[in-house]
C-alpha positions as CSV (number, residue, x, y, z in Angstrom):
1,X,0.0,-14.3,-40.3
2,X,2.4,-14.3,-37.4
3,X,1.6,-14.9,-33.9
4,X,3.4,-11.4,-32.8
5,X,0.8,-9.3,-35.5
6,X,-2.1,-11.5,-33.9
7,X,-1.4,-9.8,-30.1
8,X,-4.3,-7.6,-28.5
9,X,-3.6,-4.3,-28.9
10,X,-3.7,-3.3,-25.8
11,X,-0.2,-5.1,-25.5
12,X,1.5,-2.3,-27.1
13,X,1.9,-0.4,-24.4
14,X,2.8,3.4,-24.6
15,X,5.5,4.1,-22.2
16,X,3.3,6.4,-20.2
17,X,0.3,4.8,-20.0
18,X,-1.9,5.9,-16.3
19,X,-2.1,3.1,-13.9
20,X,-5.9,3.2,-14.6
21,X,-4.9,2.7,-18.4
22,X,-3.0,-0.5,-17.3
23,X,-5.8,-1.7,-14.7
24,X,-8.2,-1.7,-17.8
25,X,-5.5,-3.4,-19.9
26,X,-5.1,-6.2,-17.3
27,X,-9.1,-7.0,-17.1
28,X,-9.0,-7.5,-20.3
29,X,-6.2,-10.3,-19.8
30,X,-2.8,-8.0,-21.2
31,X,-0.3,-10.0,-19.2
32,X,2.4,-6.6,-20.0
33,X,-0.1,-4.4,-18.5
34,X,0.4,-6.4,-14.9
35,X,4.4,-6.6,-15.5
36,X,4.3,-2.8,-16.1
37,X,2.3,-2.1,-12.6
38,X,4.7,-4.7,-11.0
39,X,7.9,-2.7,-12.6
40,X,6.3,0.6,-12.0
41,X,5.7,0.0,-8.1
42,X,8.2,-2.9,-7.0
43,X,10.7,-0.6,-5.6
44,X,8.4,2.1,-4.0
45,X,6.5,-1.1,-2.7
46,X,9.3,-3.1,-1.4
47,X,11.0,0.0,0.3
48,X,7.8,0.8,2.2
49,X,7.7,-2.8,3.4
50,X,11.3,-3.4,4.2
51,X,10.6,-0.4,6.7
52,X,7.4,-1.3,8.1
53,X,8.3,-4.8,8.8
54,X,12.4,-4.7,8.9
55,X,12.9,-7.9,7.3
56,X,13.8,-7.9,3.6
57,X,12.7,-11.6,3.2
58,X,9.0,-10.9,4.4
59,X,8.9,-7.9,2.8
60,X,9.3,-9.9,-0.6
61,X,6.7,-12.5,0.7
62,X,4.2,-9.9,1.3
63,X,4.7,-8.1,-1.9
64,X,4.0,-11.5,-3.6
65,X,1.0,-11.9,-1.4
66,X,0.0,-8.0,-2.4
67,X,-0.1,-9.0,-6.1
68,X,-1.6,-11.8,-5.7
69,X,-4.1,-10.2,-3.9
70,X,-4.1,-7.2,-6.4
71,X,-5.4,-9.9,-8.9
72,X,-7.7,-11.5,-7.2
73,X,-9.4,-7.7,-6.6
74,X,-8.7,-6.6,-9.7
75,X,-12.6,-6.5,-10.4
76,X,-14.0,-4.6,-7.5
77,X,-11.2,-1.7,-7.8
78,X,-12.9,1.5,-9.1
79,X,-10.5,4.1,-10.1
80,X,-13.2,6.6,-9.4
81,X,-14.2,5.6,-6.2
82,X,-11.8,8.9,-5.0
83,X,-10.3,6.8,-3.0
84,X,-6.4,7.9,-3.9
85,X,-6.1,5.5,-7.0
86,X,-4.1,2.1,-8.3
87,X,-1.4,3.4,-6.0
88,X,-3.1,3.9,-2.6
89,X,-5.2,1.1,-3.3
90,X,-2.0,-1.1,-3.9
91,X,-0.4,0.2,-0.5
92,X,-3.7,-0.2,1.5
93,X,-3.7,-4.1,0.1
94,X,0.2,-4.6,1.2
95,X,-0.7,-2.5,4.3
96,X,-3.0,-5.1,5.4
97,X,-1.2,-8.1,4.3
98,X,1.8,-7.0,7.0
99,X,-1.5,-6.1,9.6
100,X,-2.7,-9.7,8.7
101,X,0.7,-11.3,9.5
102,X,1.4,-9.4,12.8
103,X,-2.0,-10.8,13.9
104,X,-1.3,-14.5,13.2
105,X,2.8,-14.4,13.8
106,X,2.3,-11.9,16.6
107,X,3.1,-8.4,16.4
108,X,5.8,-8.2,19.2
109,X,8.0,-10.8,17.9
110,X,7.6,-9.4,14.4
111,X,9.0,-5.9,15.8
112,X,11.7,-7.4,17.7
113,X,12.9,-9.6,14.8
114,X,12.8,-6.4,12.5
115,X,14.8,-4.3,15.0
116,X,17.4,-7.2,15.2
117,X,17.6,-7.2,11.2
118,X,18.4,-3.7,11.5
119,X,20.7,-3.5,13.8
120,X,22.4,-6.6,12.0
121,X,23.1,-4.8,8.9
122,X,25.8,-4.8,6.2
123,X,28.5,-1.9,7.5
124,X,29.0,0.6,5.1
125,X,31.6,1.6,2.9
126,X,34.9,2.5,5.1
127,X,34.9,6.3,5.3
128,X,31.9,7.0,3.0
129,X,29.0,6.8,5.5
130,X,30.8,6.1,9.0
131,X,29.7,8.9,10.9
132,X,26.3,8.6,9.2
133,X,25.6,4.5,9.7
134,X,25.1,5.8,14.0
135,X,22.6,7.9,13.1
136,X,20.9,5.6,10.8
137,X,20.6,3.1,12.8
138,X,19.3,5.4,15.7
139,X,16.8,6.5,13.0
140,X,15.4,2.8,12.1
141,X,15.4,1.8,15.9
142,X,13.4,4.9,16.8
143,X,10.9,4.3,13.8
144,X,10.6,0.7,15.5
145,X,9.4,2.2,18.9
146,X,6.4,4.4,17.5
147,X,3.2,3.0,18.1
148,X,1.8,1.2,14.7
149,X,-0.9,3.8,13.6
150,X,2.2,6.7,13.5
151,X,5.0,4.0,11.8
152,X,2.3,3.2,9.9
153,X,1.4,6.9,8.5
154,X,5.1,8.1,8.3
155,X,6.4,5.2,6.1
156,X,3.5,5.6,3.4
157,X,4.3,9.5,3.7
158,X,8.1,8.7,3.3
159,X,8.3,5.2,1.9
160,X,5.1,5.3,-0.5
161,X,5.3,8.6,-1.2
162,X,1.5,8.8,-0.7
163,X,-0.1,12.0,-0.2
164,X,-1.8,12.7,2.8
165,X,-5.4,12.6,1.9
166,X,-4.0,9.3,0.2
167,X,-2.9,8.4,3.9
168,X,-6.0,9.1,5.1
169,X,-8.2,7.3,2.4
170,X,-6.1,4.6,3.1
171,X,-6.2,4.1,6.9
172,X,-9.6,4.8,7.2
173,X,-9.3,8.0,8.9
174,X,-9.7,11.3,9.1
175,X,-6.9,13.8,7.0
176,X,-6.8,15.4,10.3
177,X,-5.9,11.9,12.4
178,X,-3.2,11.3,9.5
179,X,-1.7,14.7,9.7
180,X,-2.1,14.4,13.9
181,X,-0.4,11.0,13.6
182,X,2.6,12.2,11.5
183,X,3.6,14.9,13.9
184,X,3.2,13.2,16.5
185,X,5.4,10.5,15.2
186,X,8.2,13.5,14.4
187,X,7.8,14.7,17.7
188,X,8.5,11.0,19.4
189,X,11.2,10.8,16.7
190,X,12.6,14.4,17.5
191,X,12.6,13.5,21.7
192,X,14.0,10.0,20.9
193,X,17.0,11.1,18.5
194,X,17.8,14.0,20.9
195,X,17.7,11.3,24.1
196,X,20.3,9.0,22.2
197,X,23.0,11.5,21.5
């Protein structure tokens, strides 16, 4: 008997299988379970933590600390907690990984490294997105300046692609607070775009 016909069969994994499927697969030790929740999420995950911390390289370190932390957890999740899911739980986790290292690196000189990485990136192609690369940058910087709680709501709205009740779930608050947060945040994003031009 080979060692390939002696795999688990939770191993073969159907290309659709629900993120609660694969959570079940990886407490019972499937190793492509976890790859398949790492592929699945890295870029939505990565994204969202570029933006709320504007450095690629943490960003990278605190999705590695997510995971890690994801494993570590893996027992107490309950996917019927309501509670938004493998995805909102997964966001809430990296969420608080950046709120644990603003609190022991200091949040100030976080932000202020962040807005200098963003300011400090690559130019884009000549011609393609000239006119567009202003604005961008005058978008980022702005995002920079809200207060935490509103970056904080807008980049899991825009960057996870949560849902807000997700959001809400997440933070700890209210749907209302979320939704208040999030047009407040457009509103100082609206006044601060309009004050640059």
């Amino acid at each position: 008997m080979s060692v390939m016909s002696r795999s688990a069969p939770e191993d073969n994994l159907p290309v659709a299988a629900s993120d609660e499927k694969l959570v079940e697969r990886m407490r019972l030790g499937s190793g492509p379970a976890g790859e398949e929740l790492v592929r699945r999420y890295y870029q939505p995950l990565v994204r969202y933590l570029q933006r709320l911390c504007g450095n690629d390289q943490l960003a990278e370190e605190l999705h590695q600390q997510t995971w890690l932390s994801v494993l570590e957890h893996l027992p107490r999740f309950d996917p019927a907690s309501g509670s938004g899911g493998f995805k909102a739980w997964l966001f809430r986790i990296a969420t608080n990984k950046a709120n644990d290292h603003w609190r022991s690196h200091g949040r100030e000189k976080a932000a202020k490294e962040g807005l200098k990485l963003v300011t400090e990136e690559e130019a884009p192609e000549a011609g393609l997105r000239m006119q567009n690369s202003e604005q961008e940058q005058k978008l980022q910087w702005a995002i920079q300046q809200l207060p935490e709680n509103q970056k904080q709501v807008l980049l899991l709205r825009y960057y996870g692609n949560l849902k807000f009740i997700e959001i809400a779930e997440m933070l700890g608050c209210p749907l209302n607070t979320a939704l208040g947060r999030m047009h407040k945040a457009m509103l100082k994003l609206k006044e601060m775009m309009e004050a640059g031009e």
